[in-house]
C-alpha positions in Angstrom: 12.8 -46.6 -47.5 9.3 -48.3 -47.7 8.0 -47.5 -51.3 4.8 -48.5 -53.5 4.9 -48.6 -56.9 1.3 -47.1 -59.0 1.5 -47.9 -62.7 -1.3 -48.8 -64.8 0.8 -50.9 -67.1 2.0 -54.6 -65.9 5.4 -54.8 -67.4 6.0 -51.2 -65.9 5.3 -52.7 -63.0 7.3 -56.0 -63.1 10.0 -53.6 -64.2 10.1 -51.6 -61.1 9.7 -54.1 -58.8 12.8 -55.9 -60.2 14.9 -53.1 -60.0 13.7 -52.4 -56.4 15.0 -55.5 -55.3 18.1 -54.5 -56.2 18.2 -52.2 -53.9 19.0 -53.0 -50.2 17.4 -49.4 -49.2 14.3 -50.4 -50.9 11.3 -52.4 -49.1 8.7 -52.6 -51.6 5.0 -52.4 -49.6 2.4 -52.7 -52.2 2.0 -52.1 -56.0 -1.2 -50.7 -57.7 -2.5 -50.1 -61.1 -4.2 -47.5 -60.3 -3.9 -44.4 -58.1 -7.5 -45.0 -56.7 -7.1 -48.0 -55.2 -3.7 -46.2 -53.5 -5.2 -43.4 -51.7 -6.5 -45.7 -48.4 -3.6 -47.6 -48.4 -1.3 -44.1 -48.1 -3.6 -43.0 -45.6 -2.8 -46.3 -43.7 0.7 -47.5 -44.4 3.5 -45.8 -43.2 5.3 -44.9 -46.7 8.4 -43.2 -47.6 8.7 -43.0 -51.5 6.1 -43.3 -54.3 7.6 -44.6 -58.0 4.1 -42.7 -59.8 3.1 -43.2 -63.3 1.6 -39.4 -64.3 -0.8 -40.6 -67.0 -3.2 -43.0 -66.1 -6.7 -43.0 -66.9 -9.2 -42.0 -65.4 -7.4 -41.0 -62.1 -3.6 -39.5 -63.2 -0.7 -39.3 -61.0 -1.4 -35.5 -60.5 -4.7 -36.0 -59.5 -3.2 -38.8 -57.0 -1.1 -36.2 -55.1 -3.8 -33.7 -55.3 -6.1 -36.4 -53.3 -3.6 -37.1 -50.7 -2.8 -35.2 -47.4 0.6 -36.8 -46.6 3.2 -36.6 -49.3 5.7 -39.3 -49.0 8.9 -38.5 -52.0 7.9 -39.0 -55.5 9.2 -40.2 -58.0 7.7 -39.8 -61.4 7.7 -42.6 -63.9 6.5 -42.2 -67.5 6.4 -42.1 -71.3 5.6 -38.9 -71.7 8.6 -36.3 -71.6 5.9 -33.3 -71.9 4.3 -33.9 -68.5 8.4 -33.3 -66.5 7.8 -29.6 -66.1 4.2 -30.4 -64.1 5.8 -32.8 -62.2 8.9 -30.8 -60.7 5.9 -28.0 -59.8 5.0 -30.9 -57.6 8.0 -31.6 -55.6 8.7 -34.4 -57.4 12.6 -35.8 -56.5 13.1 -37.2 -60.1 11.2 -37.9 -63.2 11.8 -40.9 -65.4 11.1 -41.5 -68.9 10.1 -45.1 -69.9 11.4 -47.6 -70.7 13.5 -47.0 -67.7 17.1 -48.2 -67.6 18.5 -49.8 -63.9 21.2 -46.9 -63.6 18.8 -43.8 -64.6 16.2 -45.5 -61.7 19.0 -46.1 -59.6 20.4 -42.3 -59.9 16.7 -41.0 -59.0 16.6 -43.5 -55.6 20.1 -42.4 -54.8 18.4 -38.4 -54.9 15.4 -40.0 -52.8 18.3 -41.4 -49.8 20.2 -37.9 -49.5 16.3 -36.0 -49.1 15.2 -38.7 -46.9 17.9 -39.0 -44.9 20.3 -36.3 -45.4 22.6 -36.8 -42.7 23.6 -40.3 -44.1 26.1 -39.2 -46.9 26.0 -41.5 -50.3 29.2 -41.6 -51.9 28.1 -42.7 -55.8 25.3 -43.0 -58.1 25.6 -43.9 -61.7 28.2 -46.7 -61.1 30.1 -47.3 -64.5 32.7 -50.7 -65.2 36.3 -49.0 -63.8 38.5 -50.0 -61.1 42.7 -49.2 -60.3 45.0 -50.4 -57.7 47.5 -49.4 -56.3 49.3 -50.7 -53.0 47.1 -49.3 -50.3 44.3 -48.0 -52.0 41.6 -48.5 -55.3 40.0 -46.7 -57.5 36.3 -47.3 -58.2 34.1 -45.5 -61.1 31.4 -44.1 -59.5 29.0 -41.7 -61.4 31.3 -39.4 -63.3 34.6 -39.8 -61.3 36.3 -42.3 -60.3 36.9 -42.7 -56.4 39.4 -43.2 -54.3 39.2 -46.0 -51.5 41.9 -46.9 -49.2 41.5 -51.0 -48.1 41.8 -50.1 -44.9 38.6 -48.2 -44.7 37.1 -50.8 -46.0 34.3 -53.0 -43.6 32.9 -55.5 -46.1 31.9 -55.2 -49.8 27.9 -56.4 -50.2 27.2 -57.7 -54.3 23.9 -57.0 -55.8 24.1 -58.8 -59.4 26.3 -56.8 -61.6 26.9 -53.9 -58.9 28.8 -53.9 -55.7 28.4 -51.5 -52.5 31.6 -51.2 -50.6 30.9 -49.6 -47.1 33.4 -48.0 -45.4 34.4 -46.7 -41.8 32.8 -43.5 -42.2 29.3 -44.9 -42.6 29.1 -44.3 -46.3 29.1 -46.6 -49.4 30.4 -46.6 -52.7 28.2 -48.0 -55.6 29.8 -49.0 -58.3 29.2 -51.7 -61.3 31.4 -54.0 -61.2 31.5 -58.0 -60.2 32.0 -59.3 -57.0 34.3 -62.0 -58.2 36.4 -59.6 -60.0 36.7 -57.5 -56.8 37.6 -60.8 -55.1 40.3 -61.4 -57.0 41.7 -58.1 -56.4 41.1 -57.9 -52.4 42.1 -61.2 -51.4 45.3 -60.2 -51.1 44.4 -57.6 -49.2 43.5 -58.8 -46.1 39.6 -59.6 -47.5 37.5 -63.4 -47.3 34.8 -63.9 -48.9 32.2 -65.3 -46.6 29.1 -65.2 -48.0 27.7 -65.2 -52.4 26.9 -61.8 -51.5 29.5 -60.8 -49.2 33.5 -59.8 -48.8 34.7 -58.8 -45.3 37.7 -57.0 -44.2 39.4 -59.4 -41.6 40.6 -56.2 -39.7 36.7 -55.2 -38.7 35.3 -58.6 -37.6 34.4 -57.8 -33.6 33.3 -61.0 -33.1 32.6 -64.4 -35.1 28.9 -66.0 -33.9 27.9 -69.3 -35.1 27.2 -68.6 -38.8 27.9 -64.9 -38.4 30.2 -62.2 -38.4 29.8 -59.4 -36.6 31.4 -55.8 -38.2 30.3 -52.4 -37.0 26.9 -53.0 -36.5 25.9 -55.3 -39.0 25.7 -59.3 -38.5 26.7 -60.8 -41.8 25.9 -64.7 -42.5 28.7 -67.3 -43.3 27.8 -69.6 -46.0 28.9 -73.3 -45.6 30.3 -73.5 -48.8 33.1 -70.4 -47.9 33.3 -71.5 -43.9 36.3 -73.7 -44.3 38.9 -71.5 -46.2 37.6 -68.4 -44.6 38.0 -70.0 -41.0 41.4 -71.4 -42.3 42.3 -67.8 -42.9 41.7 -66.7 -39.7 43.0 -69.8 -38.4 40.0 -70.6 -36.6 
């Protein structure tokens, strides 16, 4: 989803744009400081989600959406708990009280994905440190259960600092906080290589091998030089 960010306050700002590249959904366009300034760029930028600070002055985050004919999703961001009732009149998909922490922000962009595209199915949300094994399948804490995930139906595992998404054959993924390194250790008996810093493949879904790419489902995935040697010595390439 292409998002801005409006927030009169630079370390809001800074904040939000951090935590957006976390997110592999998430391509930030712009950021403003304040809502003014946003209105033409709206008007000419295809957007899909707003992260709004309400009280700004001047110009608030009300009056923002009051000023604009297209209403991407919004998504509320501010200090003031008072203003959440006003803001769900709105349409608003979530409302976040500063400071923000990454797994309240990343619950309210989770809410965003199943509005915006509600025929793609997200599997977790508020990921939380929990994993099990067993012989053929895992457990994963996602949110406030823990899931269950066969190996099998796993394509490749995709790390994003201290949280994983492990997609899987029915074009969902799992979210969950946990290490990649600490997963590696538990699929590389599996069946799994690591291939990439950021990436953990299931040997039984590579379609092809290009160059410095693998090729599962639809998705190219790079191969680092520094994991090209074992992983082409495990396929015995």
């Amino acid at each position: 989803m292409k998002c801005i960010i409006i927030d009169d306050e630079p370390l809001a700002v800074d904040l939000l744009k951090d935590f957006v590249s976390k997110v592999e959904s998430l391509e930030l366009v712009n950021t403003f400081n304040n809502a003014i300034d946003a209105i033409s760029a709206i008007n000419k930028t295809e957007v899909d989600l707003i992260f709004l600070d309400i009280e700004m002055p001047h110009f608030t985050g009300i009056d923002f959406i009051n000023a604009i004919d297209i209403k991407p999703l919004i998504i509320f961001t501010t200090a003031y708990s008072n203003y959440a009732v006003e803001g769900f009149d709105f349409g608003a998909v979530d409302y976040l009280i500063k400071p923000i922490p990454f797994n309240r922000f990343l619950k309210a962009v989770v809410r965003a994905e199943h509005i915006f595209s509600p025929t793609e199915t997200i599997s977790a949300t508020i990921p939380t440190v929990s994993s099990e094994e067993s012989n053929n399948f895992m457990f994963v804490r996602a949110e406030y259960e823990n899931v269950k995930i066969n190996y099998a139906d796993i394509l490749f595992v995709e790390g994003l600092k201290d949280y994983v998404k492990i997609y899987t054959t029915d074009g969902k993924y799992v979210l969950t906080l946990m290490s990649l390194i600490k997963l590696e250790n538990s699929l590389s008996s599996k069946g799994f290589s690591r291939i990439h810093r950021s990436y953990i493949i299931n040997l039984e879904h590579i379609k092809s091998i290009q160059k410095n790419k693998v090729i599962i489902a639809d998705r190219r995935l790079p191969i680092s030089e520094s994991y090209k040697i074992p992983f082409f010595n495990k396929i015995h390439l």
